[in-house]
N, C-alpha and C positions, 0 to 999 in steps of 0.2 A: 504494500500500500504506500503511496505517495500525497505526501500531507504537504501542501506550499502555503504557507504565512506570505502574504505579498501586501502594497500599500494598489489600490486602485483610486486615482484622485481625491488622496490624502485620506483614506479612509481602509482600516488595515481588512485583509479577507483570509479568511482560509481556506482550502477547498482540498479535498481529497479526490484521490485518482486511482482506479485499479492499479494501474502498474505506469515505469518509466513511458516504455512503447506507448500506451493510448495515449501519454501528453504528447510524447513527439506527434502520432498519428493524427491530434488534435490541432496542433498547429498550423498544421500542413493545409487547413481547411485553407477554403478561402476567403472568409470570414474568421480567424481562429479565436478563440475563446479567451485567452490571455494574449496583451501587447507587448511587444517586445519589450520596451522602455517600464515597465511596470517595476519599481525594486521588489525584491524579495529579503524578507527580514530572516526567515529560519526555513528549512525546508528539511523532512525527515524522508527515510528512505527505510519501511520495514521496520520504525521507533528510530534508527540510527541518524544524526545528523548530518547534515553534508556540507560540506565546506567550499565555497561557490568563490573563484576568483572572480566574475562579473556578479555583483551582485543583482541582476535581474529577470527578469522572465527567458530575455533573450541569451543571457549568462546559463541559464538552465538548462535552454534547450540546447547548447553547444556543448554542456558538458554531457547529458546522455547522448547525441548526436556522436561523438567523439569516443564511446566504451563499446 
């Protein structure tokens, strides 16, 4: 399960994901559900935290993008 803490126009949201895959798969829309530019304050992966060199939506997708 993937748990993303992020600020959406200053206002902070959580949301959960089945797995890495559907947020990639979800981006890709064309329309996608999270913006790139959105920060990301925590994000857990299966309880465990991850440690995000961009801190953003689009930081996020490049680091599953990239394993």
């Amino acid at each position: 399960m993937l748990e993303i803490h992020y600020l959406k126009n200053g206002s902070k949201e959580i949301t959960t994901i089945e797995s890495p895959e559907r947020f990639l798969a979800s981006q890709y829309l064309e329309v996608p559900p999270f913006q790139d530019h959105y920060p990301v304050e925590e994000v857990f992966l299966d309880g465990k935290r991850i440690t995000l060199k961009e801190r953003t939506i689009g930081g996020l997708f490049n680091y599953f993008n990239t394993k």
